[in-house]
C-alpha positions in Angstrom: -33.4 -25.6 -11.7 -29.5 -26.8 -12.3 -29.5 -31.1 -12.8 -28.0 -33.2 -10.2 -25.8 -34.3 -12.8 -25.2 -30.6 -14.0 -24.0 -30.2 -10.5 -22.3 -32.7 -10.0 -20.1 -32.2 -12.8 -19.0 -28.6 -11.7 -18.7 -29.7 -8.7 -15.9 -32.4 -9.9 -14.4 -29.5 -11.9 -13.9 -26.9 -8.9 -12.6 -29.9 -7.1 -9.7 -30.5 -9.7 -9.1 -27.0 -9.6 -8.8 -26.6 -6.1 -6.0 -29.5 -6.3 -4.5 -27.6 -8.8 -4.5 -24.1 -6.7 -3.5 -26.3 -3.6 -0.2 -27.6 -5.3 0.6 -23.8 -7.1 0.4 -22.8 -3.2 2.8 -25.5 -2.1 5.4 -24.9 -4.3 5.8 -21.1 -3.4 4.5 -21.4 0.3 4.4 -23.6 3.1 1.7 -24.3 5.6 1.6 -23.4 9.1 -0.4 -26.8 10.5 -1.0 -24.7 13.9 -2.9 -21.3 12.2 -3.7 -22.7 8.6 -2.1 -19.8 7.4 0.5 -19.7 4.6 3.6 -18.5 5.2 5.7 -17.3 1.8 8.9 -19.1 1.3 11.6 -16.6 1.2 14.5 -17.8 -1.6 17.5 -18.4 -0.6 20.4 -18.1 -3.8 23.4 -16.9 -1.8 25.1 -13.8 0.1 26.4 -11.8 -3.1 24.5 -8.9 -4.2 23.2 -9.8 -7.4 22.0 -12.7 -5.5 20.3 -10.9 -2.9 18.5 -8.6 -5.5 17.0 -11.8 -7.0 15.5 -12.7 -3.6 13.5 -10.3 -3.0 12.2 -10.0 -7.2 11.3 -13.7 -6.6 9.9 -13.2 -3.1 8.2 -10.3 -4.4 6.8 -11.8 -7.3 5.9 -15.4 -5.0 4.0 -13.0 -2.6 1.0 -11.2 -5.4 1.1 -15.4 -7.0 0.4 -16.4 -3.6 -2.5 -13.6 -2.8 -4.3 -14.5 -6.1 -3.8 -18.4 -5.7 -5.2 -17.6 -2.0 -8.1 -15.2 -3.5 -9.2 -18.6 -6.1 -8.8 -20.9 -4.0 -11.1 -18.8 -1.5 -13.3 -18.4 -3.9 -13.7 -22.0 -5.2 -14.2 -23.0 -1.4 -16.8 -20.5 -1.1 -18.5 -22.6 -4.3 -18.2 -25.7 -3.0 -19.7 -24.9 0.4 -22.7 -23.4 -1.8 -22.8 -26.4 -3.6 -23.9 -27.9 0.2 -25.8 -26.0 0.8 -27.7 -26.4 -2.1 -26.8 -22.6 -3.2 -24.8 -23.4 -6.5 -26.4 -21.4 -9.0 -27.7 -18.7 -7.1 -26.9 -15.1 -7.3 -25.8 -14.1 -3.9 -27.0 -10.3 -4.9 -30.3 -10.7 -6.4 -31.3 -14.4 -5.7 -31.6 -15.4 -8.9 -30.9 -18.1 -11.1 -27.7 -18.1 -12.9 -27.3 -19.5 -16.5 -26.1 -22.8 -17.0 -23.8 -21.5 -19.8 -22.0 -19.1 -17.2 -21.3 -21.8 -14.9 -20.5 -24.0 -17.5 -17.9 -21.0 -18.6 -17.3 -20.1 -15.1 -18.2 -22.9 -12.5 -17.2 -20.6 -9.6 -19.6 -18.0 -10.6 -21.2 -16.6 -7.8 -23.4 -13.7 -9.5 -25.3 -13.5 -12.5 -24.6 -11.3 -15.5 -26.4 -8.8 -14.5 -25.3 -8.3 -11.5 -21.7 -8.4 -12.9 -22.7 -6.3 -15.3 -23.9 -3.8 -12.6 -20.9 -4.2 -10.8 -18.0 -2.8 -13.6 
Protein backbone atom coordinates (compact mmCIF):
# COMPACT_ATOMS: atom_id res chain seq x y z
CA UNK A 1 0.00 0.00 0.00
CA UNK A 2 1.63 3.45 -1.59
CA UNK A 3 2.00 6.30 1.65
CA UNK A 4 -0.12 9.35 1.62
CA UNK A 5 2.97 11.11 1.50
CA UNK A 6 4.43 8.74 -1.22
CA UNK A 7 1.41 9.94 -3.10
CA UNK A 8 1.34 12.99 -2.60
CA UNK A 9 4.66 13.63 -3.79
CA UNK A 10 4.05 12.09 -7.26
CA UNK A 11 1.21 13.62 -7.34
CA UNK A 12 3.08 17.23 -6.96
CA UNK A 13 5.54 15.92 -9.65
CA UNK A 14 2.87 14.99 -12.49
CA UNK A 15 1.50 18.32 -11.56
CA UNK A 16 4.82 20.24 -12.49
CA UNK A 17 4.99 18.21 -15.41
CA UNK A 18 1.78 18.82 -16.71
CA UNK A 19 2.66 22.79 -16.44
CA UNK A 20 5.51 22.03 -18.27
CA UNK A 21 3.63 19.99 -21.20
CA UNK A 22 0.92 22.80 -20.96
CA UNK A 23 3.46 25.67 -21.79
CA UNK A 24 5.55 23.26 -24.62
CA UNK A 25 1.70 23.12 -26.11
CA UNK A 26 1.36 26.91 -26.01
CA UNK A 27 4.24 27.91 -27.66
CA UNK A 28 3.59 25.67 -30.89
CA UNK A 29 -0.37 25.69 -30.68
CA UNK A 30 -3.17 27.67 -29.61
CA UNK A 31 -6.30 26.74 -27.87
CA UNK A 32 -9.68 26.77 -29.26
CA UNK A 33 -11.67 27.97 -25.82
CA UNK A 34 -15.06 26.70 -27.68
CA UNK A 35 -13.89 22.72 -28.49
CA UNK A 36 -10.73 22.45 -26.20
CA UNK A 37 -9.07 21.32 -28.97
CA UNK A 38 -5.57 22.58 -30.15
CA UNK A 39 -5.18 23.98 -33.19
CA UNK A 40 -1.31 24.00 -34.71
CA UNK A 41 0.04 27.35 -35.36
CA UNK A 42 1.01 27.50 -38.93
CA UNK A 43 4.47 29.75 -39.33
CA UNK A 44 4.41 32.49 -41.15
CA UNK A 45 8.28 33.67 -42.56
CA UNK A 46 7.25 35.31 -45.80
CA UNK A 47 6.06 34.67 -49.61
CA UNK A 48 9.59 33.55 -51.15
CA UNK A 49 10.11 30.01 -51.77
CA UNK A 50 12.80 29.17 -49.59
CA UNK A 51 10.61 30.74 -47.10
CA UNK A 52 7.61 28.77 -47.83
CA UNK A 53 9.64 25.50 -47.74
CA UNK A 54 10.55 26.34 -44.13
CA UNK A 55 6.88 26.56 -43.20
CA UNK A 56 5.78 23.59 -43.81
CA UNK A 57 9.42 21.74 -42.16
CA UNK A 58 8.48 23.81 -39.09
CA UNK A 59 4.72 23.11 -39.28
CA UNK A 60 5.55 19.65 -39.96
CA UNK A 61 7.93 19.19 -37.30
CA UNK A 62 5.35 21.45 -34.68
CA UNK A 63 2.60 18.97 -35.69
CA UNK A 64 4.37 15.09 -34.31
CA UNK A 65 5.79 17.77 -31.11
CA UNK A 66 2.31 18.59 -30.67
CA UNK A 67 0.86 14.78 -30.93
CA UNK A 68 3.42 13.55 -28.32
CA UNK A 69 3.02 16.73 -25.96
CA UNK A 70 -0.91 15.85 -26.44
CA UNK A 71 -0.17 11.87 -25.90
CA UNK A 72 1.84 13.02 -22.20
CA UNK A 73 -0.06 15.27 -21.20
CA UNK A 74 -3.03 12.75 -21.79
CA UNK A 75 -1.43 10.50 -20.11
CA UNK A 76 -0.39 12.39 -17.01
CA UNK A 77 -4.18 13.44 -16.79
CA UNK A 78 -5.19 10.05 -16.92
CA UNK A 79 -2.65 9.59 -13.58
CA UNK A 80 -3.93 12.26 -11.86
CA UNK A 81 -7.57 11.31 -12.20
CA UNK A 82 -6.33 7.82 -10.84
CA UNK A 83 -4.76 9.46 -8.13
CA UNK A 84 -8.72 10.40 -7.19
CA UNK A 85 -9.77 7.88 -7.46
CA UNK A 86 -7.57 6.30 -5.28
CA UNK A 87 -6.13 4.12 -8.34
CA UNK A 88 -2.41 5.41 -8.31
CA UNK A 89 -0.45 2.44 -8.22
CA UNK A 90 -2.60 0.01 -9.75
CA UNK A 91 -1.99 -1.94 -12.81
CA UNK A 92 -4.91 -1.26 -14.95
CA UNK A 93 -4.18 -4.91 -16.67
CA UNK A 94 -3.76 -7.15 -13.92
CA UNK A 95 -4.81 -5.22 -10.77
CA UNK A 96 -1.85 -5.30 -9.05
CA UNK A 97 0.37 -3.30 -7.13
CA UNK A 98 3.03 -1.50 -8.87
CA UNK A 99 6.53 -0.92 -7.26
CA UNK A 100 7.28 2.16 -5.59
CA UNK A 101 10.60 2.28 -7.42
CA UNK A 102 8.75 2.34 -10.91
CA UNK A 103 6.72 5.19 -9.94
CA UNK A 104 9.30 6.76 -8.26
CA UNK A 105 11.27 6.28 -11.95
CA UNK A 106 8.09 6.69 -13.76
CA UNK A 107 5.25 8.59 -11.72
CA UNK A 108 2.84 8.18 -14.70
CA UNK A 109 3.19 4.55 -14.76
CA UNK A 110 0.10 3.01 -15.33
CA UNK A 111 1.19 -0.91 -15.60
CA UNK A 112 3.44 -2.91 -13.77
CA UNK A 113 6.65 -4.49 -15.20
CA UNK A 114 5.18 -7.31 -15.98
CA UNK A 115 2.67 -6.34 -17.79
CA UNK A 116 5.07 -4.04 -19.80
CA UNK A 117 7.15 -6.62 -20.14
CA UNK A 118 4.32 -8.69 -21.67
CA UNK A 119 3.45 -6.01 -23.80
CA UNK A 120 6.97 -5.50 -26.09
Amino acid sequence: MLSKDFINARKDELEKKKAELEDQLSSIVKLDRKSTEYDSNFPDFGDKEDENAAEVAEYQNNLSLEEDLKFSLSRINKVLQNIENNRYGVCEKCNSEIKTERLEAFPQATVCMQCKQNDI
